[in-house]
Each structure stands twice: as C-alpha cells, then as structure tokens.
N, C-alpha and C positions, 0 to 999 in steps of 0.2 A: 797867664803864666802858669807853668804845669811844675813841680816838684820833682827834680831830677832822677830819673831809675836807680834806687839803690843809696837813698842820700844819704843816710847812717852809715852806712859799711865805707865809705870815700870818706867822711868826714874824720874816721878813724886811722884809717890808712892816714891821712893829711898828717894827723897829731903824731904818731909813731914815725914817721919820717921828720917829723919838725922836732922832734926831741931828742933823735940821733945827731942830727947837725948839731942842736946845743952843747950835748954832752962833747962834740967832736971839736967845737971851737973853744967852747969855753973849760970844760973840765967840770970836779965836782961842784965848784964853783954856780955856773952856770944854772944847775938844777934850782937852784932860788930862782933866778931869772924866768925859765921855762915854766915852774911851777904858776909865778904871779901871769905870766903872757897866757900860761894856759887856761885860769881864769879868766881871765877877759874875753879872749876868745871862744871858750864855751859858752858863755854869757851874748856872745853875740849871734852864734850858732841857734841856739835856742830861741832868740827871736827872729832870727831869718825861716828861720824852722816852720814858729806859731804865725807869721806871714802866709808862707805856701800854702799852709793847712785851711789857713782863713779864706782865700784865695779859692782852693780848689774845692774846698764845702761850698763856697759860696754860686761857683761853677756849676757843680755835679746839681745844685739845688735847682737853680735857674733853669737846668738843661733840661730835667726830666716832669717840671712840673706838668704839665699837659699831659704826658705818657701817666706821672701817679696818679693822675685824678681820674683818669681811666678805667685805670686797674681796681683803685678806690673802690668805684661806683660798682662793678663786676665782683668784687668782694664781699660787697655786701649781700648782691644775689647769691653767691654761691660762696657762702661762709668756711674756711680753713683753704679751698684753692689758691693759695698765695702761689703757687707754681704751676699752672695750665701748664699742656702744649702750647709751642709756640713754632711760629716757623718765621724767621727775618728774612731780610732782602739782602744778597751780599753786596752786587753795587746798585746803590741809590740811584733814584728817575734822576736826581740833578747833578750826578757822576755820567751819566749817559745809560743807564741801566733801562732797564723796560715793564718793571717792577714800581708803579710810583708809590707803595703803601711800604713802610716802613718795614711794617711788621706786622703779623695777624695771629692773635691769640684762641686758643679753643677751649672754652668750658665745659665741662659734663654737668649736664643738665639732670642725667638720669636714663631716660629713655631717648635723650636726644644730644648732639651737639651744638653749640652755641658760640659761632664764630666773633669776633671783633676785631674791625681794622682800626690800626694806627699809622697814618698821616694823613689824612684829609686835614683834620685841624691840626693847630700853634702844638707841635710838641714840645718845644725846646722854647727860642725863644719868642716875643713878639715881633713880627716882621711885617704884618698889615699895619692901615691906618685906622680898619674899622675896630676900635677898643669895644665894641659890645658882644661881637662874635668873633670864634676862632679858626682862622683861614676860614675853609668852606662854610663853619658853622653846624658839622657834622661829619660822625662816623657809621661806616656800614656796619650792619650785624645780618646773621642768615642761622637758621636753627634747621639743622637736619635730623630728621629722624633714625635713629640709630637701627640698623637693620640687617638680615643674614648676609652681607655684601659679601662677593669673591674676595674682593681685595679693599678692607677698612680702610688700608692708609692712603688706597689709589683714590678713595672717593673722599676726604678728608684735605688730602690734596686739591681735590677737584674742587670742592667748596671754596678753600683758598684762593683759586683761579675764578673763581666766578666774584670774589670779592676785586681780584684782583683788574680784572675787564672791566667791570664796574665803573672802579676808580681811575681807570684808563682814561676813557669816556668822561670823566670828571675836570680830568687834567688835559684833555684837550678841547675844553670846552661848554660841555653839556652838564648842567645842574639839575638837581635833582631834588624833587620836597615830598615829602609824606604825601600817598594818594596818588599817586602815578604807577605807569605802568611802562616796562620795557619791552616791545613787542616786534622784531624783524621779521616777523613770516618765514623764522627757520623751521626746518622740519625733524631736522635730530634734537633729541633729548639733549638736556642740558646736566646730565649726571654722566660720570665717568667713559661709560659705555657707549653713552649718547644711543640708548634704547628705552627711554622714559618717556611716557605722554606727556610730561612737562617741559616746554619748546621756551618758557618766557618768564617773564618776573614783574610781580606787584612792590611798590615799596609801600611798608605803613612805618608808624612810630610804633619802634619798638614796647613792646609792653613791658618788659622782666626789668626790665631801668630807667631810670629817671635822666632828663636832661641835665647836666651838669655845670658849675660854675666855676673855671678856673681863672688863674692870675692874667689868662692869653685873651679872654671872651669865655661868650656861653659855647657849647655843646651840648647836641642833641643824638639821638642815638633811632639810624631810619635801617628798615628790615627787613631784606628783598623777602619773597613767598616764591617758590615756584609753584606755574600756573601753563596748566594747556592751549594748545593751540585754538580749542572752540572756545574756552573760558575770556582768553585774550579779544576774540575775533568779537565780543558781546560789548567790550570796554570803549569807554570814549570822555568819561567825563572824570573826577573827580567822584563823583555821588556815586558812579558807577563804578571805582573799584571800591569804596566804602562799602558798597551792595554786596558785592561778590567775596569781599572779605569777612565780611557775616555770615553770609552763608556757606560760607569756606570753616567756619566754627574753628582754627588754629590757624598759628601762627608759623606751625612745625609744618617744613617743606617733608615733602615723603614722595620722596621716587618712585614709588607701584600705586599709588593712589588714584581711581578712577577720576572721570572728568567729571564737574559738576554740571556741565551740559553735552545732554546724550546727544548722540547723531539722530537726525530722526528719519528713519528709514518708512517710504511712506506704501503703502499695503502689507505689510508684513502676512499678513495672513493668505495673501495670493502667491499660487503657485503656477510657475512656468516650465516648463518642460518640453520638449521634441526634438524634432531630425532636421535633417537639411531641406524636406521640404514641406515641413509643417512643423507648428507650435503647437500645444495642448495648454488651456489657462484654466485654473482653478480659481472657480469665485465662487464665498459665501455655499461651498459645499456641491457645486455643479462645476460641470469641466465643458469647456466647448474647442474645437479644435479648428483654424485659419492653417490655410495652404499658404505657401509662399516661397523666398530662394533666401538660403543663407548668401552672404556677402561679405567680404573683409571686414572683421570690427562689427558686427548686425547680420539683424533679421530680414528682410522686407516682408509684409505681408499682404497677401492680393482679400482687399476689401471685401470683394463680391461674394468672396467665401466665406464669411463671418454671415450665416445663415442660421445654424439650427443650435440647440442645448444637446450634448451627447447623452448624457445622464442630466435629468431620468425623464424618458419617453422622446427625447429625440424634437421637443420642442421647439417651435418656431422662436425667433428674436425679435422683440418688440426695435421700432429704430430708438429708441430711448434707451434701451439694454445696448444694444449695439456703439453707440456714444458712449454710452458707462466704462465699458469693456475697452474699447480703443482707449479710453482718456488712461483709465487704469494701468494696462500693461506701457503706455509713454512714460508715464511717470514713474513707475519701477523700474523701466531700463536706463532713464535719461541720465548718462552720465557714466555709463555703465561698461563695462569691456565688451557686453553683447546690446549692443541697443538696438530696440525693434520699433520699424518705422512701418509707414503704410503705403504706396503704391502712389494712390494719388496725392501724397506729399513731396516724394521724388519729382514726379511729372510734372507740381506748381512747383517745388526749390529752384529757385535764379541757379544756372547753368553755377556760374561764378562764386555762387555762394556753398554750391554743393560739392564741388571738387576742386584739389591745389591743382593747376595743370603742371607750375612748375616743379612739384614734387614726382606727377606723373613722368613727365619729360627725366627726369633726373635719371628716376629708375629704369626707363624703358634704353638711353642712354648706357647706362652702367652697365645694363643684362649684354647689351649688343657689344661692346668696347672685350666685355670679360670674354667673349665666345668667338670676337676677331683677333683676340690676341691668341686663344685655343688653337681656334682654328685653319687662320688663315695669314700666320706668321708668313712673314716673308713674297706672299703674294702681289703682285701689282697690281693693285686694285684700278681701275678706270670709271667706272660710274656706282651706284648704288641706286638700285630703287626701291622704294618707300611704299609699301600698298596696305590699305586698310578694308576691310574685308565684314558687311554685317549679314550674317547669316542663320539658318532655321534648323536646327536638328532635334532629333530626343531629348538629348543630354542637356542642349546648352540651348537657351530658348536668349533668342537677340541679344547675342554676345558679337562684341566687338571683335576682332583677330587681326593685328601688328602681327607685320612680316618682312624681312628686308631682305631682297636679293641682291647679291655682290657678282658684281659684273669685272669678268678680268678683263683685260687685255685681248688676250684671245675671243675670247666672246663676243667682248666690241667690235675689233674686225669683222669677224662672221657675219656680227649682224648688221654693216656696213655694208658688207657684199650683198648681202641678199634682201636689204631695207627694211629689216624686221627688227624685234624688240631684242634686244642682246641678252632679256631675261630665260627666251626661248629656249638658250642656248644652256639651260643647266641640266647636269649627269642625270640618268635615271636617280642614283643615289640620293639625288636633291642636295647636293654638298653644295651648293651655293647659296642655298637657303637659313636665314634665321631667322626662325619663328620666336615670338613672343607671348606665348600662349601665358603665363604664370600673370598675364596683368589684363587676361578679360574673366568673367562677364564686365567691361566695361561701360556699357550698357547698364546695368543694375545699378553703377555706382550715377547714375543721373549724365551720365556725358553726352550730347547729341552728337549728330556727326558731323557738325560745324568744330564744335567742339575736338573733336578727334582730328580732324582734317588740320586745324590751328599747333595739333600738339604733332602730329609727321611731320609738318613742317618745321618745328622749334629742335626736334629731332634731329630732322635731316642737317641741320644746320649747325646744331652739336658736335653729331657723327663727324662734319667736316673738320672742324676744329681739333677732332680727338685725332683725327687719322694724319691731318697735315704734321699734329706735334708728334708724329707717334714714335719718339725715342723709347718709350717704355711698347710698344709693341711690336717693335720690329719690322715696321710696312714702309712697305713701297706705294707711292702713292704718285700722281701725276697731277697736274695743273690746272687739267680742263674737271677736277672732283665737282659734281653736280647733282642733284636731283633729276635721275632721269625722267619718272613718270611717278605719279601720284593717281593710285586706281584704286576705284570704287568696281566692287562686283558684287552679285547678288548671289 
C-alpha cells in the first residue's frame, strides 16, 4: 500500500469543504459541532497517516536492502563517493528489456575506473529458495585504466556493455566462478574501437572488496581482466589463469598494454630478399642465392641450385648447410603471404592435396562467362571447344594454357560441309578465341595434366549451364551445346 500523491493538500481541501456545509446547514450554531467532529477526524487522519508512513518505510527498506549493501561495501573502498556515476536500465530484462543488470555504478579509483553491477543478486526482495546465497551469489566488477581516450564517456559506456554481455550470458544460462576465462576466438578488441590486443576476459575475485552478507544471502564480488588473444590461447585450467593472473601483476584492464606472450617469430635474424627469379638468403653473416619461379602466394625454388656461399669466396655447400638453409627459409615463410617451397616438394605433394580444382574451375568459369557476356552478346553459339595446351618457351618454362573457342552457327555449317573442325573456321582477328592466360603457370602450382584435363571438363560443363541460363548474358544458345573436342598439343 503506497500513500496517496499529495495526501496533506486533499486532506485539507476535504476539511474546508466539510466546514462550509456546516456553517451552511447548521448556522453559527454548528461551529461547536464542526469544531468537536473536527477533532476526531484529525485524530483519525493522523493515524491513517502514521499507517502509510509505516508501511512505506518498511517497503522502501525491504526493497533496497541488497542494492545498500552494495553500495555499503564500495563506500568503504572509496570513502565520501556516496554519489558515483551511474547508469540504469530503463526497461528491465523481466519487462522484456535486453539489459538484464539493473543498474551499473562507476567508482574513481584514481588512475582507474571501477565498475559495479547490480542485479545478478537478491536486490529487493527474497525470491530464491537458497537462503545462503543471493540469486547468482554474485556481482561483476571490471577496473579500467583511465587513459588519453578520444571519447571517455564512449569507452566508459563500453565498460558498461561488457558488464552488460556478461550478465547476458549469466541469464541465459552460463555461470560463472573466480578462475575462469571467457575466450570466443574473436579478433577485435573488446574496447570501444574494437582496435586493442585485448580480444577476451579472465574473471578473478575481486581484490578492492570483500564478499558481503546481506538479509537476501552472501555476495561475492568476481572481476573480469581484459586478456589477448595469445594470453587466452595458453589458458585451460583453473591454475592456469591463477598463473597468468600473477604474472599479469594488476588487476586494471588497460587497452594499449602489450601481450604477456610474444609471437615468436622463428629466425629473426635471416634475411630473404629477391626477384622473380631468384631469392638471396642471409645466414649468420653469409648470403647464398637459389634460382627459382615466383607463383601466386610463394616462391618455388629449384634445389639443384642451392650449390655455392656468394660471400665470402664463393664457397662450396656442405649437404648438411644445404638441409640447414632449406629447413631455415620453410620455417620463416610457413604461413606467410610469400611462402617458399622447393621443387621436389611440389613433385612428391598428392595432386589433391596441392591444389583446390574447385576453386580453379570456379575462376577459370567466371573469366570465360565475364568475356561472353563482352564479347559475344547476342551470338548463337553452337559448340564450344575446350583445349589445354603445355608448352616451352623463354618466358614461361611448362606452363599450362586454357583456351576456349566459340563455334557459331556459321562455323558449324562450314565445317559440316567440308568435315573439318569448326574451330578452323575463326577470323584472322582470333575473335572466336578466349584465352585464359591470367590462371597459368598452372604447371608450377603442382597440377598434372590429368589434373587439368578433370578441371576442362568440370569447365565445359559449367560453361553449359552458364549459357543455357543465360538471361544475364544475352545468348542465344541451341540444344545440341557440347564439348566439341578436348586437345592436347605440344
């Protein structure tokens, strides 16, 4: 029961209106009357009154005990803040809201911020059956280090929401105890910006407060730590974020704070260098230089030329130096935007393990679809043929060469009449011609020509599909669409 809005001001109104009617029925008379009735009445007033009052203290008391004990405990750390920052929830998780923490307060710690959520546990009344602890049995805290930020209140904010996700995660399910570690294998930071090496979260027991006992259960008070992504990738046990939290030496998350485990980049002191068709590698103060063919994504390098030292004097290679130097430069590239490989690794790599065919297919597909829609809008195509081509020159040492000729209508005829290949039949210009040249050395990438032969055919069969739908290219296409011929030439 709540004490009506404004209960003095009505209760006066009431008596100024009941003492007109007196005067008005009874005369001066009367005024004896109204006098005695008005005693009584105010005498009853006043204990309906000291009811309300009793009532709603005893309310307001019950409601907040959980929230005061809170505050309490955070007082005493941080003595005269009777008024933190605060930020509330305007609809509550149990109104439909998306927010399930009441409320989250923020302390200045000094050089730091000092967050605190309220509603994990009993803030109001008791509504579990476990009397020892309250709801969860805990609230979050997080300490951020106070620092030159663009925007304080954007990242202050941000803190809130990571208490906030937290507790998300809480209430649908997932608990949480001292010694754990929250770790999704995100890759953005978890500060405003989402540009900090810290991707993840330790919880410990907080230090700066004591577990607390109110009328609802106990309360304890658990402390996310932002933590990196190599820091996390170390974590598995209990002991082990106990470890990493000691050697982490605070409790204050900090947004620019290096990782406590370095990358480990392995030769650092070797250097690689060169062109497209050689490397230069620096080891231990000598340089020796391997022939080879650059390749999409890598190096390859032809073994047989890893022979002499450049500097100093042009020295021969022990096969023991030669081992060194291979293992060396694998292990610096592996993994690398340029990875360099060795010739007869290619040549033992399983066909299938060395290359996607259906990625090859996809693209060699895409190039040809993009250059028929250019080229050959509105054409009636009749056949298409498919030729794969491995051949010797300067330039390009056993490269592959994808090539499709588009046979029209005309063409076909022609070469009906006179029993020959209808490919025969294209212009000086070569306008029947699409060359694929952007997807060899295919060769280099490990493809045999079984290989190759498997991927014109997945092609060809593509190709049909792209041309019979081809409302996006504008073609005329006929019935008998085939792979005419599949040729090999030297």
């Amino acid at each position: 029961m709540t004490k009506p809005k404004n209960f003095h001001k009505k209760i006066l109104i009431f008596l100024l209106a009941l003492l007109v009617l007196f005067i008005k029925f009874f005369g001066a008379k009367g005024i004896l009357v109204w006098l005695l009735s008005l005693a009584g009445l105010f005498a009853l007033i006043l204990v309906i009154n000291k009811c309300f009052d009793f009532l709603e203290h005893k309310k307001n008391h019950q409601k907040s005990e959980g929230w005061l004990a809170i505050e309490k405990e955070f007082l005493h750390a941080y003595p005269g803040q009777t008024q933190p920052l605060h930020y509330g929830t305007l609809v509550k998780w149990k109104f439909g809201g998306n927010d399930p923490l009441d409320g989250i307060s923020i302390y200045d710690g000094g050089n730091y911020w000092h967050f605190v959520s309220f509603g994990l546990s009993e803030l109001y009344e008791k509504e579990s059956e476990n009397k020892e602890i309250s709801g969860y049995g805990y609230e979050l805290t997080f300490k951020l280090k106070k620092d030159k930020y663009e925007d304080e209140e954007a990242e202050i904010k941000n803190g809130c929401a990571i208490l906030q996700g937290i507790a998300r995660l809480v209430f649908n399910g997932e608990v949480f105890t001292e010694n754990e570690y929250i770790y999704t294998g995100q890759t953005e930071g978890i500060d405003s910006k989402r540009k900090s090496r810290l991707t993840g979260l330790i919880i410990v027991k907080d230090p700066t407060v004591q577990t607390i006992e109110t009328p609802n259960g106990k309360v304890q008070f658990l402390e996310l730590i932002g933590m990196t992504d190599e820091e996390l990738k170390t974590l598995s046990t209990h002991a082990s974020v106990e470890e990493i939290y000691k050697k982490l030496g605070s409790d204050i998350t900090d947004f620019n704070r290096k990782s406590l485990i370095q990358k480990e980049y392995p030769h650092k002191d070797v250097k690689i260098t060169g062109t497209n068709t050689y490397i230069d590698v620096l080891i231990e103060g000598r340089t020796v230089r391997i022939q080879g063919e650059m390749i999409k994504g890598g190096f390859i390098c032809h073994k047989k030329t890893l022979t002499n030292w450049l500097e100093p004097g042009n020295s021969p290679l022990t096969e023991g130096e030669k081992e060194k130097i291979i293992r060396i430069i694998k292990e610096k590239t592996a993994g690398s935007h340029m990875q360099i490989l060795f010739d007869e690794e290619i040549e033992e790599k399983d066909a299938s393990c060395a290359i996607d065919k259906d990625k090859i297919t996809s693209d060699i597909v895409s190039s040809i679809v993009e250059q028929l829609s250019q080229r050959f809008s509105g054409t009636l195509i009749q056949k298409i043929f498919f030729e794969i081509g491995e051949f010797w020159n300067e330039k390009d040492e056993e490269c592959a060469d994808f090539h499709v000729v588009i046979a029209s209508k005309e063409d076909c005829e022609k070469a009906g009449e006179s029993k020959e290949n209808p490919g025969e039949y294209m212009t000086e210009d070569d306008r029947n011609c699409i060359r694929c040249h952007e997807f060899e050395p295919l060769k280099k990438l490990g493809i045999e020509y079984s290989d190759a032969v498997e991927i014109a055919k997945n092609v060809v069969k593509a190709l049909e599909r792209e041309i019979k739908a081809a409302d996006y290219l504008d073609l005329k296409t006929t019935d008998d669409f085939k792979i005419y011929e599949l040729a090999e030439y030297d």
